[in-house]
Backbone as a printed PyTorch tensor [residue, N CA C, xyz], in Angstrom:
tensor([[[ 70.5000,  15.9290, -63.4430],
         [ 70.3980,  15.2770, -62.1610],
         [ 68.9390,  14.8760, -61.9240]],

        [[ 68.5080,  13.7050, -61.3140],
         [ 67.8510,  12.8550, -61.1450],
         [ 67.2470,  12.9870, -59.7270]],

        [[ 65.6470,  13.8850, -59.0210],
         [ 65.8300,  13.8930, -57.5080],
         [ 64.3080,  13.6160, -57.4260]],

        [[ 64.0460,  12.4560, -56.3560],
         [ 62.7620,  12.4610, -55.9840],
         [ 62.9630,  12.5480, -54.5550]],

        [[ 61.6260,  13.4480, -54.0480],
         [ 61.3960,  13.6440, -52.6850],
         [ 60.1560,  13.1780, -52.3960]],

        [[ 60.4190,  12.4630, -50.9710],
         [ 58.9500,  11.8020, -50.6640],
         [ 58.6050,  12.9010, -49.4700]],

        [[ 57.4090,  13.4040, -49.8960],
         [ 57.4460,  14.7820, -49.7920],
         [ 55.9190,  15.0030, -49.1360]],

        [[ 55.5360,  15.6650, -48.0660],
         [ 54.4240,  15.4500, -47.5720],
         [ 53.9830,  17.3490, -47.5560]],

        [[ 52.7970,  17.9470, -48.7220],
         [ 52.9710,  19.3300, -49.0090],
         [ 51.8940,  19.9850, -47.6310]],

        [[ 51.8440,  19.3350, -46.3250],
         [ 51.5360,  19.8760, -45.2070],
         [ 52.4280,  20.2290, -44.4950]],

        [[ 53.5830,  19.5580, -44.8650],
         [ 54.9960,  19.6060, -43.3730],
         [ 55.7830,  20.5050, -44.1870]],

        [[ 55.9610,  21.5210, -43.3750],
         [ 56.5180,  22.6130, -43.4030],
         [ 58.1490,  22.1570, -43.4170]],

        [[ 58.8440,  21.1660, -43.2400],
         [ 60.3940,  20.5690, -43.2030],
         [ 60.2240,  20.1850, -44.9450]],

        [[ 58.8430,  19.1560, -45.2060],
         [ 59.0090,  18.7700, -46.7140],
         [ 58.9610,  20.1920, -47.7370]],

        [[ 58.0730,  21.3560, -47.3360],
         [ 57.8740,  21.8870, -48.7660],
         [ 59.3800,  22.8130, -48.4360]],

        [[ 60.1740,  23.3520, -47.2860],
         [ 61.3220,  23.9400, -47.4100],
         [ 62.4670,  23.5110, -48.2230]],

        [[ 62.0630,  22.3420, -48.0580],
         [ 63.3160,  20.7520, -48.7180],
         [ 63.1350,  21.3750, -49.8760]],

        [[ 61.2730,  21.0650, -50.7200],
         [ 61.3650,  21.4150, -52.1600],
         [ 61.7800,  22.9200, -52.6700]],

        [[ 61.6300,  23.7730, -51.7780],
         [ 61.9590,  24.6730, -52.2440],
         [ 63.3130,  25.1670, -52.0390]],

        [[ 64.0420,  24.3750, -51.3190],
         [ 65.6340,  24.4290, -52.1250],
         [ 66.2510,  23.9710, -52.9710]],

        [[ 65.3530,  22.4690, -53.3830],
         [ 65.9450,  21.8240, -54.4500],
         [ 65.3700,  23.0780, -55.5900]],

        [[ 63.7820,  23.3160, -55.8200],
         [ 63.6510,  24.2370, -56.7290],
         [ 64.6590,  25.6010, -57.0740]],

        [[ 65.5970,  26.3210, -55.5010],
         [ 65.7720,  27.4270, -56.3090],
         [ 67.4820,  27.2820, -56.8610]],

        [[ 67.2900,  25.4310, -56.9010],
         [ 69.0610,  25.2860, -57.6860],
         [ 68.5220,  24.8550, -59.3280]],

        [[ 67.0740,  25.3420, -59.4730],
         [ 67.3160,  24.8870, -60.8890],
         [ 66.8140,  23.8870, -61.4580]],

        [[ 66.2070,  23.0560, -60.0600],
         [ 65.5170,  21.2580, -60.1580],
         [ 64.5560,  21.1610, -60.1400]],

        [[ 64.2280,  20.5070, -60.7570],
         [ 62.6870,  20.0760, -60.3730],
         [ 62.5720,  18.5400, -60.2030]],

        [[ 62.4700,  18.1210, -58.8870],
         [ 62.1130,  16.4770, -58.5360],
         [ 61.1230,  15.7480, -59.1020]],

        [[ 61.2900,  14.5670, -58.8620],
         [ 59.8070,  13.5170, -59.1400],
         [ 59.1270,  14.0060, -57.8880]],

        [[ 57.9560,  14.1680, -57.3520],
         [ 57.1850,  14.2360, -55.8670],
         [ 56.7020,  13.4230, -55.5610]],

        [[ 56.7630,  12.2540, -54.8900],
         [ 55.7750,  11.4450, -54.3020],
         [ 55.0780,  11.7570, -53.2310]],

        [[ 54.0530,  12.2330, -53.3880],
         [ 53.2740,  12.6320, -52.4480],
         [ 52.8910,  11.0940, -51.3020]],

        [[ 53.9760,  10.3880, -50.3630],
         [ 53.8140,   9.3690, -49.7800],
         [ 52.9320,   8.9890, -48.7690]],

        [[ 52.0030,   9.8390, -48.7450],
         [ 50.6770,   9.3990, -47.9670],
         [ 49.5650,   9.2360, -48.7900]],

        [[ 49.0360,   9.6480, -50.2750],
         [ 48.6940,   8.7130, -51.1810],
         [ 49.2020,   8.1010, -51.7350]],

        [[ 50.5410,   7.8110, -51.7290],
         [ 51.3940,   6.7880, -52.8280],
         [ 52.2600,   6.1830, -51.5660]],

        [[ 52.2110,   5.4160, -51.0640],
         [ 52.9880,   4.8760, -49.8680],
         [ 53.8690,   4.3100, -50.6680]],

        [[ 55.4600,   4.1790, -50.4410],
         [ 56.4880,   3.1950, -50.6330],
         [ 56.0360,   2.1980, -50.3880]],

        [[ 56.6260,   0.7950, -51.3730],
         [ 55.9220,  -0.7570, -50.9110],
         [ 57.5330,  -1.0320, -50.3570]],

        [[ 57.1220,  -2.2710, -49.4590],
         [ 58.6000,  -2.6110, -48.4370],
         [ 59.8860,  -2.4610, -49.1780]],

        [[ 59.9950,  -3.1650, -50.7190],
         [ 61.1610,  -2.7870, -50.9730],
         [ 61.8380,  -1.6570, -51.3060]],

        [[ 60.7220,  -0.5100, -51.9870],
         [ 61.2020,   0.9100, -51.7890],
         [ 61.6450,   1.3740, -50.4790]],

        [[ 61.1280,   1.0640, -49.2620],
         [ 61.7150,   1.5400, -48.0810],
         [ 62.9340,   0.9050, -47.4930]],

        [[ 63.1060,  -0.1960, -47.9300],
         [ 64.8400,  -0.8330, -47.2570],
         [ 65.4570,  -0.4120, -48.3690]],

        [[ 64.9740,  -0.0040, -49.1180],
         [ 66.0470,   0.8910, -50.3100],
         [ 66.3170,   1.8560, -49.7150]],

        [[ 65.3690,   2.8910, -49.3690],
         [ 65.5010,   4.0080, -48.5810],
         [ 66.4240,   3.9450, -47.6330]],

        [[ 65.9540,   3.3800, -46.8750],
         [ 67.2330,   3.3360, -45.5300],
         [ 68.7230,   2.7610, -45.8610]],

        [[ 68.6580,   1.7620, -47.0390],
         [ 70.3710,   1.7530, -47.4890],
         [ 70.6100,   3.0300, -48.1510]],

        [[ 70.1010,   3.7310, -48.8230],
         [ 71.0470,   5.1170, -49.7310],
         [ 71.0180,   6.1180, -48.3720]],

        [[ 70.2210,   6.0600, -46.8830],
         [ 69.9310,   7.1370, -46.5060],
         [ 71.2130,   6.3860, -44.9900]],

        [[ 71.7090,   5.1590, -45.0710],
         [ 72.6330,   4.4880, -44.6790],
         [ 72.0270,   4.8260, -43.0020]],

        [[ 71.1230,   4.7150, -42.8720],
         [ 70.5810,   4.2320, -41.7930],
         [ 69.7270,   3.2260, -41.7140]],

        [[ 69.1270,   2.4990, -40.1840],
         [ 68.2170,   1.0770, -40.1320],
         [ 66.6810,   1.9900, -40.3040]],

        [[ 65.8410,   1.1080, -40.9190],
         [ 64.7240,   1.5700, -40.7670],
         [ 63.9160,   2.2300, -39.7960]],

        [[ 64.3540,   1.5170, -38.7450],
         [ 63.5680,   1.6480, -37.0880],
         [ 63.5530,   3.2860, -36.8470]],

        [[ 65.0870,   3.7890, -37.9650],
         [ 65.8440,   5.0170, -37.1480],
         [ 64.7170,   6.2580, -38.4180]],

        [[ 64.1120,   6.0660, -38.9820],
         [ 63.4370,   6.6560, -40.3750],
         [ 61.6580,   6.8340, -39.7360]],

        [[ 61.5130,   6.6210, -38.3330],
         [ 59.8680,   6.8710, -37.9000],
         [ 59.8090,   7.8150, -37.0050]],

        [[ 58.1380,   7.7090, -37.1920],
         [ 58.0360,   9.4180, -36.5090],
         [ 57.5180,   8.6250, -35.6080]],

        [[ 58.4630,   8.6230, -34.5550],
         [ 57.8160,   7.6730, -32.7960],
         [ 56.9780,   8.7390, -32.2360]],

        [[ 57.1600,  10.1430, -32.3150],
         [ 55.9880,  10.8070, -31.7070],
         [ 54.6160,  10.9740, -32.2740]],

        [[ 54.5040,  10.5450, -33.6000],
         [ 52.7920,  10.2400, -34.2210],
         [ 52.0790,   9.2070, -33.5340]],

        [[ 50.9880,   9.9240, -33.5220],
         [ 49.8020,   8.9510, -32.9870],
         [ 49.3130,   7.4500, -33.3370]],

        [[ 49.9580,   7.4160, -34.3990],
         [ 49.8270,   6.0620, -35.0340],
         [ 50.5410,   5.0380, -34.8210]],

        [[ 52.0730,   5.7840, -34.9340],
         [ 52.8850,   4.6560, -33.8890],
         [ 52.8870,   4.5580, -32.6240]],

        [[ 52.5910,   5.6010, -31.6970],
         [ 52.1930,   6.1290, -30.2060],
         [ 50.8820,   4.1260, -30.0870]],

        [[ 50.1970,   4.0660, -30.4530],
         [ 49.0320,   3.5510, -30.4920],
         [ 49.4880,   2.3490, -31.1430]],

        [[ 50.5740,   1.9260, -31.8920],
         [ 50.6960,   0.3760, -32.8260],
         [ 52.1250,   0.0470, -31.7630]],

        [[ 52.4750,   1.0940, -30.8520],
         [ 53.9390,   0.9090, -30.3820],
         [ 54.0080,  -0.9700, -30.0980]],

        [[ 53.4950,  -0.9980, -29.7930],
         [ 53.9100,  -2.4750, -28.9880],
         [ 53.6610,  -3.3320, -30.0050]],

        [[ 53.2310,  -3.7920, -31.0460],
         [ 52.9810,  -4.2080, -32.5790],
         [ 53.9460,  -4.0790, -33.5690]],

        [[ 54.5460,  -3.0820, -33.1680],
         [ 56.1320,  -2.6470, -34.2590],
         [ 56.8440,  -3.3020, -34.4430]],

        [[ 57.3310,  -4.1310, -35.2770],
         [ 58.4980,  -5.2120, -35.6300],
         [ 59.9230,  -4.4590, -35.6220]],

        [[ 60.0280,  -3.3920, -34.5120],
         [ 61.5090,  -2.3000, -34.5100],
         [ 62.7710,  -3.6630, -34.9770]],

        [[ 62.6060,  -4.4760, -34.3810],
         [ 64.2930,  -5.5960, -35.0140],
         [ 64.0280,  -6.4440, -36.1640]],

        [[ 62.9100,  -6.4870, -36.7360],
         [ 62.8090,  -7.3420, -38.2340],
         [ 63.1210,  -6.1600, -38.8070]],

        [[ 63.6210,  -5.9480, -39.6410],
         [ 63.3450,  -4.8070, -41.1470],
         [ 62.6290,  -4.8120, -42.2280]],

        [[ 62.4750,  -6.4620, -42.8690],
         [ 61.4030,  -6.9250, -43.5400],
         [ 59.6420,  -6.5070, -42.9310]],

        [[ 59.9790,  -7.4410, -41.7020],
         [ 58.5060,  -6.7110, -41.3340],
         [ 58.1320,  -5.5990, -41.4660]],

        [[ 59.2540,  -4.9060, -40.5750],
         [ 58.6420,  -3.3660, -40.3270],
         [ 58.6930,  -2.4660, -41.8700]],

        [[ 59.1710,  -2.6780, -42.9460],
         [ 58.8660,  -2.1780, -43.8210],
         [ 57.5320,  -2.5230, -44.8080]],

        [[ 57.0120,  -3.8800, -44.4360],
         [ 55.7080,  -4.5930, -44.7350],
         [ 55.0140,  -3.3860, -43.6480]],

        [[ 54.6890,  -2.9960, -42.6130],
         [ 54.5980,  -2.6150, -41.6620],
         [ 54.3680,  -0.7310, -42.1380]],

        [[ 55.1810,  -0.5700, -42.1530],
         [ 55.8520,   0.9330, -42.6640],
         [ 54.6920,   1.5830, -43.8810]],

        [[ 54.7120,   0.4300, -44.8480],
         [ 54.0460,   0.7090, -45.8130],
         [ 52.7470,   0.7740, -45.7030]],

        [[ 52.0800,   0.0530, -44.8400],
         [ 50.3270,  -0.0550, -44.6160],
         [ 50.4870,   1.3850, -43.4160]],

        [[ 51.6920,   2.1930, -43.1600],
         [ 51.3010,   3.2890, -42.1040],
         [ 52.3970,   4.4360, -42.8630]],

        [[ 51.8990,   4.7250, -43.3300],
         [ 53.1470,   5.5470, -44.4020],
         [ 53.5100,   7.0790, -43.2610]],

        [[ 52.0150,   6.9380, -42.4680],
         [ 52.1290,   8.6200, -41.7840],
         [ 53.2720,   8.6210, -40.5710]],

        [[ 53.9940,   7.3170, -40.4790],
         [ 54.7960,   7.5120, -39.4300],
         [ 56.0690,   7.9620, -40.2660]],

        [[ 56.3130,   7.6760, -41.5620],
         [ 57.9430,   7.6870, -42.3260],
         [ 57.7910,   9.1880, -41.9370]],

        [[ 59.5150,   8.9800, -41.8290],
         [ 60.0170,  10.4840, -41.2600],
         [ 59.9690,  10.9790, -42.7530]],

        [[ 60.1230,  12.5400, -42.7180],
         [ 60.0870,  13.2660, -43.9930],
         [ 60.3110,  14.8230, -43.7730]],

        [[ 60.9290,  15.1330, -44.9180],
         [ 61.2350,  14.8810, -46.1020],
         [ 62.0750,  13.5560, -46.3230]],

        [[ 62.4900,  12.7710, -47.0180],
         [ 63.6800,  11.9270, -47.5380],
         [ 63.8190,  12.1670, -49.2440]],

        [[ 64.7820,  12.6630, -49.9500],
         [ 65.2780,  12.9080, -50.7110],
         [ 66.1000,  12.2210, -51.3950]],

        [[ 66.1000,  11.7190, -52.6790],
         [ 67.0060,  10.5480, -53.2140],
         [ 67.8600,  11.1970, -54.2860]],

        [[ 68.9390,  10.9330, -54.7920],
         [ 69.7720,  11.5650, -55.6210],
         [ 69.7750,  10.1950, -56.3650]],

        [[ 68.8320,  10.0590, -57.6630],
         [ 68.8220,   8.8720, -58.4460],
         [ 70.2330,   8.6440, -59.2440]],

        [[ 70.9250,   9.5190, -59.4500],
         [ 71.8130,   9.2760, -60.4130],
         [ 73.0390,   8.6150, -59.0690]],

        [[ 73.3170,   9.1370, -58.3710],
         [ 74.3900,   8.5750, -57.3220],
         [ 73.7850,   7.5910, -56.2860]],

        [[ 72.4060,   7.2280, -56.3940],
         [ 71.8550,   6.6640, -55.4190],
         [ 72.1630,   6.7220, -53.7010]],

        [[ 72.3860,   7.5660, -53.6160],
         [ 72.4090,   8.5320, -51.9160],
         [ 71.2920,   9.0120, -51.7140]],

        [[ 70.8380,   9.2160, -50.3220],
         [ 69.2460,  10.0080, -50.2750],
         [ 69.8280,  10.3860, -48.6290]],

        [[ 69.2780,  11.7500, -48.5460],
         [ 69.0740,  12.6160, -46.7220],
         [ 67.9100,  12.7300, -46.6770]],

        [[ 68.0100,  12.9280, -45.5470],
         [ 67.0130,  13.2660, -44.6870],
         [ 66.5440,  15.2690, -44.7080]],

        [[ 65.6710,  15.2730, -45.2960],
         [ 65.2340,  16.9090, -44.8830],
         [ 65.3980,  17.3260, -43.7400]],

        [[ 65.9610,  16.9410, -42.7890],
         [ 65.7700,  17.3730, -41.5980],
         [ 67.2940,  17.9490, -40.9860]],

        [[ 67.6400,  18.8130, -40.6230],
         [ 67.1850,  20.2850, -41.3130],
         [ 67.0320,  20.2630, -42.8140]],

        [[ 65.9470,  21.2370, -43.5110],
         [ 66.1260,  21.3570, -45.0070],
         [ 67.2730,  21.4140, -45.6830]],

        [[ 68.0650,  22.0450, -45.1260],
         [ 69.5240,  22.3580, -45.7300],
         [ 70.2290,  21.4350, -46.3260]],

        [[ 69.9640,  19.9000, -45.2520],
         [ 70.5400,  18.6340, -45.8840],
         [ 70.4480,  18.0380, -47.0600]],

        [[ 69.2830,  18.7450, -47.8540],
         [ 69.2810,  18.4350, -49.2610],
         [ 70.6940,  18.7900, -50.2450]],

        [[ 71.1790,  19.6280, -49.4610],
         [ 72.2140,  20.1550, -50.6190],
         [ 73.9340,  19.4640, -50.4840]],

        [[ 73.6540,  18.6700, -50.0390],
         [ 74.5800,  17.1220, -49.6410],
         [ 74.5700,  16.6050, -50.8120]],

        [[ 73.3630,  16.3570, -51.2660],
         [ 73.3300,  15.6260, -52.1450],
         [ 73.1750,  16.1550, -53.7840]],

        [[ 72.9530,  17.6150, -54.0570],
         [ 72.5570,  18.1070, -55.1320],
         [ 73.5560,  19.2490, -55.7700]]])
């Protein structure tokens, strides 16, 4: 099985995520996505396997979107994933991809990893 987590090793939701995928045996790809930001088309990928709209995948309570709020392209998806990518610290996280079935959850609760694994 095939699992990358875009995985942020400060947030206490991302490293719980990894450490359930770790104690089934896995070991993921890690994208550490605040030096490696998704480019737009990795993220409307994201939100189709994670079968939600992009808009619904941000952290509206960070300071960054708090402060770009009125700038946000929330009804383009193109944009806001052009958008998304130059601000990677708003993507919600953990998000977890199951490469071989192409499905991905949301870490949130951690538990939701095991949906997919």
């Amino acid at each position: 099985m095939s699992l990358t987590i875009y995985h942020n090793p400060r947030c206490s939701k991302s490293r719980k995520t990894l450490e359930i995928i770790r104690s089934k045996g896995l070991e993921p790809k890690i994208v550490e996505y605040l030096n490696s930001p998704p480019d737009a088309e990795t993220l409307r990928n994201l939100s189709t396997m994670l079968e939600m709209p992009l808009a619904d995948i941000l952290r509206r309570g960070e300071e960054e979107f708090l402060t770009a709020a009125t700038e946000v392209p929330l009804d383009d998806a193109d944009a806001l994933a052009e958008w998304l990518h130059t601000h990677p610290k708003v993507l919600e996280r953990p998000i977890v991809v199951n490469e071989d079935s192409g499905k991905a959850v949301m870490g949130r609760p951690p538990e939701n990893v095991l949906e997919i694994i």
